[in-house]
C-alpha positions in Angstrom: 41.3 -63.4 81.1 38.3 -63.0 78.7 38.1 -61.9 75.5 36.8 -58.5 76.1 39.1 -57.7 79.0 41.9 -58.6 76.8 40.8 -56.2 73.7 39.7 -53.4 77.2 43.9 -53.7 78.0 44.7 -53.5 74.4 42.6 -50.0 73.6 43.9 -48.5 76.9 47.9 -49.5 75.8 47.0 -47.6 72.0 45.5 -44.4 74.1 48.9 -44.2 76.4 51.2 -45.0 73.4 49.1 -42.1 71.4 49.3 -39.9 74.2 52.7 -40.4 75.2 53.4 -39.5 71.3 51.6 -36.6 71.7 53.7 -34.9 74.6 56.9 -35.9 73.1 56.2 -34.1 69.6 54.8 -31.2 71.5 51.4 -31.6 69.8 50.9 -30.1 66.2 50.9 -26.9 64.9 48.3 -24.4 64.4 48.8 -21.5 61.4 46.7 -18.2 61.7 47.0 -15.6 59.1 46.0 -11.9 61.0 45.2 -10.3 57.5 44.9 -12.4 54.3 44.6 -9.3 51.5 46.5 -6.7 51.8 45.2 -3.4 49.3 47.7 -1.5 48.3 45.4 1.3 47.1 46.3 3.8 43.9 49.7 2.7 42.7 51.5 4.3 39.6 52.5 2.2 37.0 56.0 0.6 37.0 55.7 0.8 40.9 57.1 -2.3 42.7 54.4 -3.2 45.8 56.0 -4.4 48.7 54.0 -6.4 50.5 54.6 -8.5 54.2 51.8 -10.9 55.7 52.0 -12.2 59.4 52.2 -15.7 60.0 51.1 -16.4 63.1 51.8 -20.3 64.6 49.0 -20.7 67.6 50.1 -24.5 67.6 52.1 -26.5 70.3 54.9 -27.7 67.5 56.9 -25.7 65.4 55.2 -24.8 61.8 57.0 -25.8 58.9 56.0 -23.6 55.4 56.8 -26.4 52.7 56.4 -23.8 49.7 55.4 -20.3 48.8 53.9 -20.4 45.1 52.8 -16.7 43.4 50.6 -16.3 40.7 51.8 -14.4 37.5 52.9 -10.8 38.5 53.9 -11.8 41.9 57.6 -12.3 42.9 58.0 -13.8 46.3 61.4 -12.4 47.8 61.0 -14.2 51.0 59.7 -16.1 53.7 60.4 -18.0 57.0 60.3 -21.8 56.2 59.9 -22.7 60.2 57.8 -20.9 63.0 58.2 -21.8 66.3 54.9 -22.6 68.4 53.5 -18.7 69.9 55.7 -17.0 67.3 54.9 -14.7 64.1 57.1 -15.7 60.5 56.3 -13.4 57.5 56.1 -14.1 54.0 57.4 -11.0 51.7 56.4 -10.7 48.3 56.6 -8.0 45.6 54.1 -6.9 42.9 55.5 -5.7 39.5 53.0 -3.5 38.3 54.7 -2.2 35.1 52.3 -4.9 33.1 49.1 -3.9 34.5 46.2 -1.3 34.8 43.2 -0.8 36.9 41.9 -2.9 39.6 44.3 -5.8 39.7 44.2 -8.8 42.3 47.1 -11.3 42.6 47.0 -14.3 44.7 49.9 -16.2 46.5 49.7 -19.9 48.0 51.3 -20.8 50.8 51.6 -24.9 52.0 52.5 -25.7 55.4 52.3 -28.9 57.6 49.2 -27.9 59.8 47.1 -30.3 59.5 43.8 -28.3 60.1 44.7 -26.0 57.5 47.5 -26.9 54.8 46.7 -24.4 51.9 46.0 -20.7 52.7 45.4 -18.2 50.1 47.2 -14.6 50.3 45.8 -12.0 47.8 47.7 -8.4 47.0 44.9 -5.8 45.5 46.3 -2.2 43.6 44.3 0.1 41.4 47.2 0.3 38.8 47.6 3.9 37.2 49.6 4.6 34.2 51.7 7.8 33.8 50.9 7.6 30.2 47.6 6.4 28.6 46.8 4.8 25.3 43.4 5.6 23.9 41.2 4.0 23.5 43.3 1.3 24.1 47.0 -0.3 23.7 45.7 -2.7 21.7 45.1 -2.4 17.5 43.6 -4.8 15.3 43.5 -4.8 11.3 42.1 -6.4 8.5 43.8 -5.3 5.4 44.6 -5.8 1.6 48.0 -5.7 0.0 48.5 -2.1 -2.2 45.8 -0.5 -0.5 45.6 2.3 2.3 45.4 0.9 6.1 45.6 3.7 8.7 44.6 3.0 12.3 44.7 5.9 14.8 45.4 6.2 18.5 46.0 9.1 21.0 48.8 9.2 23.7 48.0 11.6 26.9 49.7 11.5 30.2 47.0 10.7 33.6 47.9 13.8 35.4 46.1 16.9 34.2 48.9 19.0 35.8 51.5 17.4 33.7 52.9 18.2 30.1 54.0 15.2 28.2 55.6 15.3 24.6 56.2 12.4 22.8 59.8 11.6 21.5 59.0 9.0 18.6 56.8 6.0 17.8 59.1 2.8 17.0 58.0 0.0 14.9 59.1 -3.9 15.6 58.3 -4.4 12.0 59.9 -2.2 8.8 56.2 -2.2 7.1 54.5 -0.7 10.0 54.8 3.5 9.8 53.7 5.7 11.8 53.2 9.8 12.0 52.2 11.8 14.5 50.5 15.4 15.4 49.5 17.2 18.5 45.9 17.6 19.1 44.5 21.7 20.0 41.5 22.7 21.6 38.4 20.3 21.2 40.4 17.5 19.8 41.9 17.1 23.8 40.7 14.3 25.6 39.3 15.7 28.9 40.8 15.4 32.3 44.1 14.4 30.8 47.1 16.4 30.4 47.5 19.7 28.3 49.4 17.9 26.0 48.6 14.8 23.6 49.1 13.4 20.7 47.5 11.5 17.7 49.6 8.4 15.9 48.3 7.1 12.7 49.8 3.5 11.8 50.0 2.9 8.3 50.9 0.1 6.5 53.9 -0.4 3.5 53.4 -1.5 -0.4 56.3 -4.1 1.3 54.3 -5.6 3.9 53.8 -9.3 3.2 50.5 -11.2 2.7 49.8 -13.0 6.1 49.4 -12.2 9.7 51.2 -9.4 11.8 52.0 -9.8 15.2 54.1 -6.2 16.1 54.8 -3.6 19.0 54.9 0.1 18.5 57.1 1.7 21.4 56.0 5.1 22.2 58.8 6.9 23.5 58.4 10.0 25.7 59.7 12.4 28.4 58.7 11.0 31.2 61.4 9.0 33.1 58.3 7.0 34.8 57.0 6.3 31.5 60.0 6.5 29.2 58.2 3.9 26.7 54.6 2.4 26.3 54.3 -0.7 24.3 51.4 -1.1 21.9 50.6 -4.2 20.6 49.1 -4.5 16.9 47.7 -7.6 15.3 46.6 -7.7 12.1 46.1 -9.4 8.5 47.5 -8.6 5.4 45.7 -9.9 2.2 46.6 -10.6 -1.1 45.1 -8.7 -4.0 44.6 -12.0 -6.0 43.8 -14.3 -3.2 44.1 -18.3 -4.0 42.6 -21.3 -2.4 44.3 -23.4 -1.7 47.8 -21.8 -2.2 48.9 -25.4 -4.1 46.8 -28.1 -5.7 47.9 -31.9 -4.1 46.8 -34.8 -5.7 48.7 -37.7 -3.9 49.0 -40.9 -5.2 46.0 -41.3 -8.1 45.3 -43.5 -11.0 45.4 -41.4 -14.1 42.4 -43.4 -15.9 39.9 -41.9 -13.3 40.2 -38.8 -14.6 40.9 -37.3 -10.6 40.2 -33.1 -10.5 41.0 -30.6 -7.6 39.6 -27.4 -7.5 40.8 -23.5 -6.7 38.9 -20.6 -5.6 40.2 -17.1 -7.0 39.0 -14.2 -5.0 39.3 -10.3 -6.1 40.1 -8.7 -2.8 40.1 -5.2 -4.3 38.0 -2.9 -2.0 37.8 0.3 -4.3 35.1 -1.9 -6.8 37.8 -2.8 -9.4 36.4 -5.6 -11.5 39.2 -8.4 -12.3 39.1 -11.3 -14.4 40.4 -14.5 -14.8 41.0 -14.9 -18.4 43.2 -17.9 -18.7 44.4 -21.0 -17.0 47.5 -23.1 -18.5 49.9 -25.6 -16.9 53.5 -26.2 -18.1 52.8 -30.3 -17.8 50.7 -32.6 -20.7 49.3 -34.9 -18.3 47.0 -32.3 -17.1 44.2 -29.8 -18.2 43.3 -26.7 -16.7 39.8 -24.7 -17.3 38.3 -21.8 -15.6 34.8 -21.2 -14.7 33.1 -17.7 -13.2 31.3 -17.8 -9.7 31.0 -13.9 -9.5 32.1 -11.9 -13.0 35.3 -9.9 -12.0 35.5 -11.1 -8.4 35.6 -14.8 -8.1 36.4 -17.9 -10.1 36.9 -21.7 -9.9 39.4 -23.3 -11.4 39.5 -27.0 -11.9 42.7 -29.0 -12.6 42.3 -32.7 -14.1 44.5 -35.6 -15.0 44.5 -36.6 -18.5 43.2 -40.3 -18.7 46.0 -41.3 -20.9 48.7 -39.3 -18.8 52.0 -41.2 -18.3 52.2 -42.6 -14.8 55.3 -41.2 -12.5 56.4 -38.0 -9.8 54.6 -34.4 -11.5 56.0 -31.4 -10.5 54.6 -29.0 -12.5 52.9 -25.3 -12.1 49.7 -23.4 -13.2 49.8 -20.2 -14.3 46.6 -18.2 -14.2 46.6 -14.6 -16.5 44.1 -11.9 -15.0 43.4 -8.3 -15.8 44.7 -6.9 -12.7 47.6 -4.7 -13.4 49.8 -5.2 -10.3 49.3 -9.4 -10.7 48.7 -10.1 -14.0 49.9 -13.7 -13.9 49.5 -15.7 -10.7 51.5 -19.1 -10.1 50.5 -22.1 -8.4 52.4 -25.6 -8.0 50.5 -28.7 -8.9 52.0 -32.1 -7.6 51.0 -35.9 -7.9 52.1 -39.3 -7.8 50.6 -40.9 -11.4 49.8 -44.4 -11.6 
């Protein structure tokens, strides 16, 4: 037999082989998806969507689902993990819309073994109305400086027109955040909002500490749909005096170089209050300490240096800067390094 006769046999063998694979795994299966968004419409807050898609296998072999995966506010509660061939499975899935307002789109994945189409996409839409609404938003950001007045403002009102709201009390995650509140008459009402509504002011305490805020106000009211709206408040507190750096490192340094580091002192005072820096001393010989105005009463440079004749060894020692401001008049700051 020839060459090409031989290699004519062998390609007509594969094909019955292939084929005869075919019939006994009943061919391969085929997923179609009838409707691949479902809109929800207007949804109240705090409602949990329910929402069912059709799976529908148009395959000769049974469909396997290898994994349903949501996207963040989707819970998937179940699905059908096979499908025989000519039959519809379902994947359910809930949205929790308590986190969410306005036009929201979430998106779930699901895998399956078709090989034609392995990934398909599955998308819940909602327009997400709150009971309650904070205005302008749920959201405040401050800037502020220790010992002085921070007040921020925001107004609760309830999305139905035709209901009455009252608000119970405003709770703060952090003691140094206060709040007050007062019910807005006549033209102080938002429009197209309920009858009644309320403005909070947030204020901040002489015992808030210098740094960053990250707190939630709960704003408790009567509505058992609504019983409390977060608001989230980010802010940052400043010192009066403000240092830079807050500590002076000098490592590891040879004394007879005479090495210096350098401070910035900043009046943060908004109300125009001039302060000075009139004196710069450290409780350690092998160092000097001298002062030197940038701007007169609101900012200053202070340079440390080691002595050249400083005994070498561990320093642990601290600098001590006197100013005319009457709530800090004396401001601390450590000053380390290794002598050699």
């Amino acid at each position: 037999m020839r060459k090409t006769q031989k290699t004519t046999v062998a390609l007509a063998a594969m094909v019955i082989v292939a084929a005869t694979a075919f019939a006994q795994t009943g061919g391969s299966p085929s997923l179609v998806v009838p409707s691949k968004i479902i809109d929800a419409g207007v949804v109240s807050q705090g409602v949990m969507v329910d929402a069912v898609f059709d799976l529908v296998n148009e395959g000769d072999a049974t469909l396997v689902v290898k994994a349903v995966r949501p996207t963040c506010g989707c819970t998937v509660a179940d699905f059908d993990e096979e499908i025989a061939p000519g039959a519809t499975g379902h994947v359910a899935a809930k949205l929790d819309t308590k986190d969410f307002a306005g036009p929201i789109s979430k998106s779930i994945l699901v895998m399956t073994d078709d090989p034609q189409n392995p990934t398909v996409t599955l998308v819940i839409k909602a327009d997400i109305r709150p009971f309650i609404e904070i205005l302008p938003r749920p959201l405040i950001r401050f800037n502020a400086v220790l010992h002085e007045p921070m007040n921020q403002t925001f107004i609760v009102v309830g999305a139905d027109p035709e209901k009455d709201i009252s608000v119970r009390s405003v709770d703060s995650s952090v003691p140094f955040l206060t709040t007050s509140m007062r019910q807005l008459e006549g033209d102080e009402l938002v429009a197209g909002k309920s009858k009644t509504q309320y403005e909070v002011t947030l204020s901040l305490t002489d015992e808030a500490p210098v740094g960053p805020v990250n707190a939630v106000l709960s704003v408790n009211t009567n509505l058992k749909e609504a019983p409390t709206v977060p608001v989230k408040v980010y802010g940052v507190v400043r010192a009066l005096i403000h240092v830079t750096p807050s500590q002076i490192q000098f490592g590891s340094v040879e004394a007879k170089t005479r090495p210096g580091r350098n401070l910035i002192v900043v009046n943060n005072r908004t109300d125009g209050t001039a302060v000075e820096v009139t004196g710069a001393k450290i409780d350690d010989p092998a160092f000097n300490a001298q002062v030197t105005t940038i701007e007169e009463g609101r900012r200053y440079q202070v340079t440390v240096t080691v002595k050249p004749d400083a005994d070498p060894g561990s320093r642990d020692a601290t600098l001590t800067l006197t100013t005319t401001d009457k709530d800090f008049p004396t401001v601390t700051i450590p000053v380390r390094a290794n002598l050699r």
